[in-house]
N, C-alpha and C positions, 0 to 999 in steps of 0.2 A: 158642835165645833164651830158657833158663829163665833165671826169677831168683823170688824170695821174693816180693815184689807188684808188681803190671807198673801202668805210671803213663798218663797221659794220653799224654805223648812217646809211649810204647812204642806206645799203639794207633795213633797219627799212622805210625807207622815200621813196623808189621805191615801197614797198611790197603796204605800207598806198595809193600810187599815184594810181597804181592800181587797191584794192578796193574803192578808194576815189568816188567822182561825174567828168563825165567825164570819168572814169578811165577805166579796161578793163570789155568788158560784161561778159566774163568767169569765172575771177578773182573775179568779184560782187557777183556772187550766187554763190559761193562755200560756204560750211558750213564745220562744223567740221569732220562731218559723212560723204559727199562728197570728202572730198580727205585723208581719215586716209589709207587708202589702198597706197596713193603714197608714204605713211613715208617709210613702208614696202620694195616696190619697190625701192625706195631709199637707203635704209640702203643694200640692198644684193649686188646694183649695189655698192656702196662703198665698200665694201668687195670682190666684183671681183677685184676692181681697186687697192687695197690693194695687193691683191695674185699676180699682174700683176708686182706689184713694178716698174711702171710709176708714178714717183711724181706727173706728170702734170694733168697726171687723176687722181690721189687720192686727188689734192685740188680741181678739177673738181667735181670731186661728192660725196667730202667734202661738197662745198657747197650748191647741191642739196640735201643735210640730214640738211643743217642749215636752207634752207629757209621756207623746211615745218617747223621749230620749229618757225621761225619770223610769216610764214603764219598763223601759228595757235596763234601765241599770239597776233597779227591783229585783226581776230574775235572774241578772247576774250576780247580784249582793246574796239572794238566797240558794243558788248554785255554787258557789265560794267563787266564783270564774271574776268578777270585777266588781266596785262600786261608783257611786255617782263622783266619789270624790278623785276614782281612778281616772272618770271622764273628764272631768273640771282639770285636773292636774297634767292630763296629756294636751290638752287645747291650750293649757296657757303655756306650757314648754313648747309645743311646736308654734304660737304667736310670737313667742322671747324669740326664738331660732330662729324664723323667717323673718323679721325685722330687725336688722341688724343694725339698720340707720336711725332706727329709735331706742333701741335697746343695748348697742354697742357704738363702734367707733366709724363704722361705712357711713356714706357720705354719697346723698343721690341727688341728683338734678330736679328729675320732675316724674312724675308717676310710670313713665315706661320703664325708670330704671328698676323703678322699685318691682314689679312685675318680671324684670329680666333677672333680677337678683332671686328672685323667689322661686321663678322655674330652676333655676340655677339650683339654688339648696335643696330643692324639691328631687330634681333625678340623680344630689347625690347621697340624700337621704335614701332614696330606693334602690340605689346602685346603680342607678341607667346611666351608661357610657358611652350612649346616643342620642339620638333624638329619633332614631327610629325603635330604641327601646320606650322612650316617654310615648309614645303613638302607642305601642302596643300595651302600655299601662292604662291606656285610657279605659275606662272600666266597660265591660261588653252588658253590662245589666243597663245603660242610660237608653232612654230612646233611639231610634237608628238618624233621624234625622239630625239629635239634636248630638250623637257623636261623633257626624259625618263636621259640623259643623264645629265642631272640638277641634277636631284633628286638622282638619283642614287650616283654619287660623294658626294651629300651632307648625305645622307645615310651612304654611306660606311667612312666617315669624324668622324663619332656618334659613329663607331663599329658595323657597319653591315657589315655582310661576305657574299659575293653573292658567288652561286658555281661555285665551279672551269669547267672552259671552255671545262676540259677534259671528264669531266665526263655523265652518260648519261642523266642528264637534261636536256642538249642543243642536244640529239638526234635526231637530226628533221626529219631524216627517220623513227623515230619508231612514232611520233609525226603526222605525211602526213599520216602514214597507217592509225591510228586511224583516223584521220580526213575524210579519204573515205568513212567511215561504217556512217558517222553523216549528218542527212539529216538535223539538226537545226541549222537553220542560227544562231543563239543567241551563240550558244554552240562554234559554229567554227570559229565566229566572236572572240569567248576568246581564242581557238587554235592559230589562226595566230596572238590576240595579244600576247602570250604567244611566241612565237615563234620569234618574233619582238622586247620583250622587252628583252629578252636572249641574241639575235642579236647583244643589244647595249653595254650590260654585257661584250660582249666576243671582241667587238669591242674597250671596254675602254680598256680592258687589256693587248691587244695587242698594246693601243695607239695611234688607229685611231679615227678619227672623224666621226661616222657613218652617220652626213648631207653629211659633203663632200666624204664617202665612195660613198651613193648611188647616187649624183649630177655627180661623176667621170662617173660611171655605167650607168648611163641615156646618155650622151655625147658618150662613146661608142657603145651603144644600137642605138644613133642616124648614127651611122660612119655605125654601121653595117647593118640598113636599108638602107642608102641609096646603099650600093652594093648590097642588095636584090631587090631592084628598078631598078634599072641598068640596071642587069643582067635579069632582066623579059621580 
């Protein structure tokens, strides 16, 4: 199956060869739940390949974040449950839906509206009749830091005022002492998150991204073990 550049079809008809009869014994018993972890895997390794700004590897593992979406619309095309065309057809309805200023007759200034218009269709597509409904939609499967930081922006979007970074709420020395005298896990389990979710508070407003503050941190942590290794 060469040819000079292989198209979308082609991966739909390689993914199908695969699970087909004959096809690979790995690729056969995979199920939905068996490879939802490689989406995962996939999407962070595209995001390195992104920060790298090597195009070659961001179409590289471009399209290992596309084939788990074909791979999974495979197992549901041979489960009767959905196909790729059901995927294709819901993405471009809810792109029609949520732009309304290109697609319809709304009419927006400049990119916040457009953003406030789409949360907007967004919680009443889901039914949410709040914004402390839209907070509790935020999906509990995202990392903790990077949902703390969800919520918190869409929070502070509403007229929530988180306190200022100077002040002694984000004290974390007075915060560690206390925490010494407490022998209940339960208790100190809410300390450090309390202490964690302050972290991300003081981290927006400075403007950093507290995944990529602590992924930098971890990378150096790793430079500085191995001269502790070394040197043993």
């Amino acid at each position: 199956m060469k040819t000079e550049k292989y198209t979308f079809e082609d991966l739909k008809e390689i993914v199908a060869r695969l699970r087909g009869e004959n096809g690979c014994p790995w690729d056969m018993e995979q199920t939905h739940q068996s490879i939802k972890e490689s989406l995962i895997e996939e999407g962070y390794e595209l995001i390195e390949a992104i920060d790298s700004g090597d195009n070659a590897k961001i179409a590289d593992e471009s399209g290992d974040v596309l084939l788990q979406v074909v791979f999974h619309a495979q197992i549901g095309a041979e489960n009767n449950e959905y196909t790729m065309e059901d995927v294709t057809d819901c993405i471009c309805r809810k792109l029609i839906h949520r732009h309304p200023h290109v697609f319809g007759d709304v009419s927006v200034e400049n990119s916040d509206e457009v953003l406030k218009n789409w949360d907007a269709i967004k919680r009443n597509d889901r039914e949410q009749k709040s914004i402390t409904d839209e907070l509790k939609g935020v999906s509990d499967y995202l990392p903790s830091l990077m949902k703390a930081k969800k919520i918190q922006s869409k929070a502070e979007k509403a007229g929530y005022m988180f306190p200022d970074i100077k002040t002694t709420a984000f004290s974390l020395g007075s915060i560690l002492m206390e925490m010494t005298e407490i022998n209940d896990k339960e208790i100190a389990e809410k300390y450090i998150g309390k202490i964690l979710f302050n972290m991300v508070v003081a981290a927006r407003e400075l403007g950093i991204d507290p995944e990529v503050a602590l992924s930098s941190r971890i990378h150096e942590f790793i430079n500085e073990f191995e001269k502790f290794e070394n040197d043993k």
